[in-house]
C-alpha positions in Angstrom: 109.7 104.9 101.9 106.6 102.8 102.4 103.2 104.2 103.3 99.9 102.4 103.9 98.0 104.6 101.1 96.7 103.7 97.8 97.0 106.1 94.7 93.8 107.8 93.7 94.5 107.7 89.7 94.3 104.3 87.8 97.7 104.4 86.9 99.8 102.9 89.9 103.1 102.3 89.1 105.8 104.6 87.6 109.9 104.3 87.1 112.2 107.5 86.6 109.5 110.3 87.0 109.7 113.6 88.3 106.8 114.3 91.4 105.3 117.2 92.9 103.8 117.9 95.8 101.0 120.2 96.5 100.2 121.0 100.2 96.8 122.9 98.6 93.7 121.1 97.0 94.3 119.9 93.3 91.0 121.7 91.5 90.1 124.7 90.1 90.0 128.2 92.2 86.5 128.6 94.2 85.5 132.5 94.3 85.4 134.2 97.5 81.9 134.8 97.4 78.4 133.1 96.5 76.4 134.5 93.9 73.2 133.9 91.6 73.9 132.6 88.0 70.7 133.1 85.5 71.0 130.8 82.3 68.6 131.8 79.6 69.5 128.7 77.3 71.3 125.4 77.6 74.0 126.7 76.0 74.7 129.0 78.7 74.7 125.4 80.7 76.9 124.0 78.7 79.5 127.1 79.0 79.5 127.3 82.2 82.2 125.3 84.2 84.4 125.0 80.6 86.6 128.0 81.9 87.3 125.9 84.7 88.0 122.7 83.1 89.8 123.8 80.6 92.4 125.6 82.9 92.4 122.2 85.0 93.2 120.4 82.0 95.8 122.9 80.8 97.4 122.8 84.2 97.8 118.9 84.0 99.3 119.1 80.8 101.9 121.0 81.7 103.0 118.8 84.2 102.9 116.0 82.1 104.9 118.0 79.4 107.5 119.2 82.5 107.9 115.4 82.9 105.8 114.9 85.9 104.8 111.4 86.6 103.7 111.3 90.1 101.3 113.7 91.7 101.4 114.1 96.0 98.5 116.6 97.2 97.8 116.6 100.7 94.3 118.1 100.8 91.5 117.4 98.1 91.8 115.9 94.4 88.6 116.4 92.7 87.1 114.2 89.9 87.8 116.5 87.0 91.6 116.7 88.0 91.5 113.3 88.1 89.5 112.4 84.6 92.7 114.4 83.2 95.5 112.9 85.5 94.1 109.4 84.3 94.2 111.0 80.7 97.7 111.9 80.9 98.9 108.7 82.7 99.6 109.9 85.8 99.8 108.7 89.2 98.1 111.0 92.1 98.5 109.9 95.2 96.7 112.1 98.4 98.2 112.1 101.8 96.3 113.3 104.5 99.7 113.7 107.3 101.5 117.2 107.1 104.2 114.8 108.7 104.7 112.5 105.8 104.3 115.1 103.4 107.3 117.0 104.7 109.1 112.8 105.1 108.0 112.0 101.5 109.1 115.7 100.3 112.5 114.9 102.5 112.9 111.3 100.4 112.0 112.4 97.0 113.9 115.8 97.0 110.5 117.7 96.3 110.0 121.1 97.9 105.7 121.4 98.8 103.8 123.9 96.8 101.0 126.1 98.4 99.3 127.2 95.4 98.9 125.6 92.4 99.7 128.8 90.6 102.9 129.0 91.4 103.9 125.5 90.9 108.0 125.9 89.3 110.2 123.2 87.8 112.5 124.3 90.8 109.9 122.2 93.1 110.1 119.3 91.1 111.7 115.9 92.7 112.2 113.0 91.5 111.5 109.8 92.2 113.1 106.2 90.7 110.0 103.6 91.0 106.6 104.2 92.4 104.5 101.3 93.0 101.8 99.5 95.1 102.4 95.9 96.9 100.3 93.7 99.0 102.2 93.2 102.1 100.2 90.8 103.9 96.1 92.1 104.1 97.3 95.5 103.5 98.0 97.3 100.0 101.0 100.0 100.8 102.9 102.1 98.2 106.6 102.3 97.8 108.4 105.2 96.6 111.8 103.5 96.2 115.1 105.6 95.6 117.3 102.3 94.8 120.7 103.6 93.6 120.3 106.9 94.3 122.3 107.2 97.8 120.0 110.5 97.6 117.3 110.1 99.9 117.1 110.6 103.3 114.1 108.6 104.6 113.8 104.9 105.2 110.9 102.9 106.7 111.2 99.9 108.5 108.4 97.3 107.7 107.4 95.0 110.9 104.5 92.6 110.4 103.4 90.6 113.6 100.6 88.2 114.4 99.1 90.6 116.5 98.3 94.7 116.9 99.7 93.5 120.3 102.9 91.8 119.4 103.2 94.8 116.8 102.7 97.0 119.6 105.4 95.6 122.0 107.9 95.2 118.8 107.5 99.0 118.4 
């Protein structure tokens, strides 16, 4: 499967990996509600958001001890997720479609998780090489199943002069 998206992590090519796909944003739980926060010293600043990054970084861990390679989240990423996905080599890769979520979940054998909570090694898929090309002007990024007789998605790649000519093609 080919899609015109580039990975978000600095890592951006992987072989043999197991994936997940999150349909939910990749950071820390946000309270419901807004409230005041009085720090007396600047070690009360310091303190503050390491609850929250440490459970980020805990979280990424584990998927990089359950084998995880590639990371698919189809809403937000946000930096400190991705200081630790860079960290742990990773690749993390957001998609914006619900379509090619639920193609790329189809292809790679993945079933989408809702909250990051409840993330199981039953959701896991797995995909044989990962990587980005330049096809033409445009970067894209292959998830490739070669051997595999597994997956279920193909794309068809049709490059044209023209948006015209590609137009008329499809």
């Amino acid at each position: 499967m080919v899609l015109e998206i580039q990975p978000k992590s600095i890592k951006n090519k992987v072989e043999n990996t197991k994936t997940v796909v999150f349909t939910c944003p990749l950071e820390s739980t946000q309270t419901e509600t807004k409230g005041t926060v009085l720090l007396h010293n600047a070690d009360e600043l310091l303190n503050y958001s390491k609850s929250e990054e440490e459970w980020i970084e805990k979280f990424i861990k584990k998927l990089a001890d359950w084998g995880v390679g590639l990371i698919i989240v189809a809403e937000k990423i946000s930096e400190m997720a991705l200081h630790y996905i860079d960290k742990y080599k990773l690749v993390a890769i957001k998609i914006v479609s619900k379509w090619t979520t639920r193609r790329l979940c189809r292809a790679l054998k993945s079933r989408p998780v809702v909250q990051l909570e409840t993330v199981t090694k039953e959701d896991l898929g797995f995909c044989k090489q990962f990587y980005t090309k330049e096809i033409g002007a445009d970067i894209v990024s292959v998830f490739a199943q070669l051997g595999l007789n597994e997956s279920e998605v193909s794309t068809i790649v049709i490059r044209g002069s023209t948006k015209t000519v590609l137009n008329d093609v499809e």
